[in-house]
C-alpha angles and dihedrals in degrees: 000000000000101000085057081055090050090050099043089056102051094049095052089036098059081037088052105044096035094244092131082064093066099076096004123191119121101255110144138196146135124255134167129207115208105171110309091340115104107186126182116238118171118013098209115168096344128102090203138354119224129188118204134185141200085277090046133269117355118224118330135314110284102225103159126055107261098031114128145214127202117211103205103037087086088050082240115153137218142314099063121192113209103198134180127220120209125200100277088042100268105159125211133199109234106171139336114219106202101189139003 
């Protein structure tokens, strides 16, 4: 349930405050966010979900539901951009984290 909350949110939230317009495309997934932990949890229309920072692209792509990403382990710093991938490269905005 609350991982569906969590979802929810992000999605109105980037429609909302026109964050999804800033790198376009209609790739779609599900990610939470529990401290510095970003997990994948529902692939939707991407092929893969990234997370970069100001230094680059934190970890490895998250491809499978349950694979995780921590923010901190790169020394990489806030803000930090989730982004889905869909099949012809189109890239999404799923969330920004601005702290951890």
């Amino acid at each position: 349930m609350v991982a569906i909350t969590v979802i929810l949110a992000a999605v109105i939230g980037t429609f909302v405050l026109g964050l999804g317009d800033q790198i376009g495309g209609s790739a779609t997934a599900g990610v939470t966010v529990d401290g510095d932990t970003v997990t994948l949890v529902n692939t939707g229309t991407a092929d893969y979900v990234y997370v970069t920072d100001s230094a680059g692209t934190v970890g490895t792509n998250m491809t499978n539901v349950g694979d995780s990403i921590n923010l901190t382990s790169g020394g990489g710093s806030a803000p930090y951009q989730i982004i889905a991938v869909g099949e012809n490269g189109e890239e999404s905005l799923l969330r920004t984290v601005e702290s951890v």
